[in-house]
N, C-alpha and C positions, 0 to 999 in steps of 0.2 A: 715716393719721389720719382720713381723709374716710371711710374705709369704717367702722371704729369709730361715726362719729359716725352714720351713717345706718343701721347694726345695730339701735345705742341706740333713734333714732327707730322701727325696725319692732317693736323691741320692745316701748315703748312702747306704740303702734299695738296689739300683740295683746291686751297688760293692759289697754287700754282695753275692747276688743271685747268681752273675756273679762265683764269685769267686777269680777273679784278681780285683785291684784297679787300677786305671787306669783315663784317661778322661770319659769316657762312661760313667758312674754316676755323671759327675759332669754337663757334658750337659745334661744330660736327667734331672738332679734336674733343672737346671738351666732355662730347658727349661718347666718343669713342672710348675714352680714357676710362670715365666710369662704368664701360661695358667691358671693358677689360679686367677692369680690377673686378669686375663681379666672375669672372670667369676662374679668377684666378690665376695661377702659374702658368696654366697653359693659352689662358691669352694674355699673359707677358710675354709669353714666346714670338705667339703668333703677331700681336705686333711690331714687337721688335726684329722679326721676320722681314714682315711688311716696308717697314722703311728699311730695312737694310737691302732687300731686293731694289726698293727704288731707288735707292744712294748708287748699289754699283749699278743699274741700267745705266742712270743720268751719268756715271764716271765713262763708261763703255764708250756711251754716244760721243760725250767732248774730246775722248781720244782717237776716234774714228774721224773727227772732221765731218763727218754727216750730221744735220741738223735732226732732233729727234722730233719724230711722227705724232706722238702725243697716244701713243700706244702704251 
């Protein structure tokens, strides 16, 4: 279930990046998800790393009042 929900999150993550929403973020979550779970614990980690890095960036930026760069 943990890995599902942190696919979702990276897919999300690419539709953002991307710019349009679309399929392309939901297979690359989807596809992420099952590279994780093949990894095991330690890419449960590393994704849930992963969007947690990008949650506090994105919190960072909107508290700064600076638009983010897309970095």
């Amino acid at each position: 279930m943990i890995g599902k929900v942190i696919g979702a999150l990276v897919g999300r993550e690419i539709d953002r990046r991307d710019g349009r929403g679309g399929l392309k973020g939901a297979v690359m979550g989807a596809a992420s998800a099952g590279f994780l779970r093949r990894m095991g614990p330690i890419g449960m980690v590393l994704g849930g790393a992963y969007v947690a890095k990008k949650a506090y960036d994105r919190r960072r930026t909107s508290r700064s009042g600076f638009p983010q760069d897309g970095i």
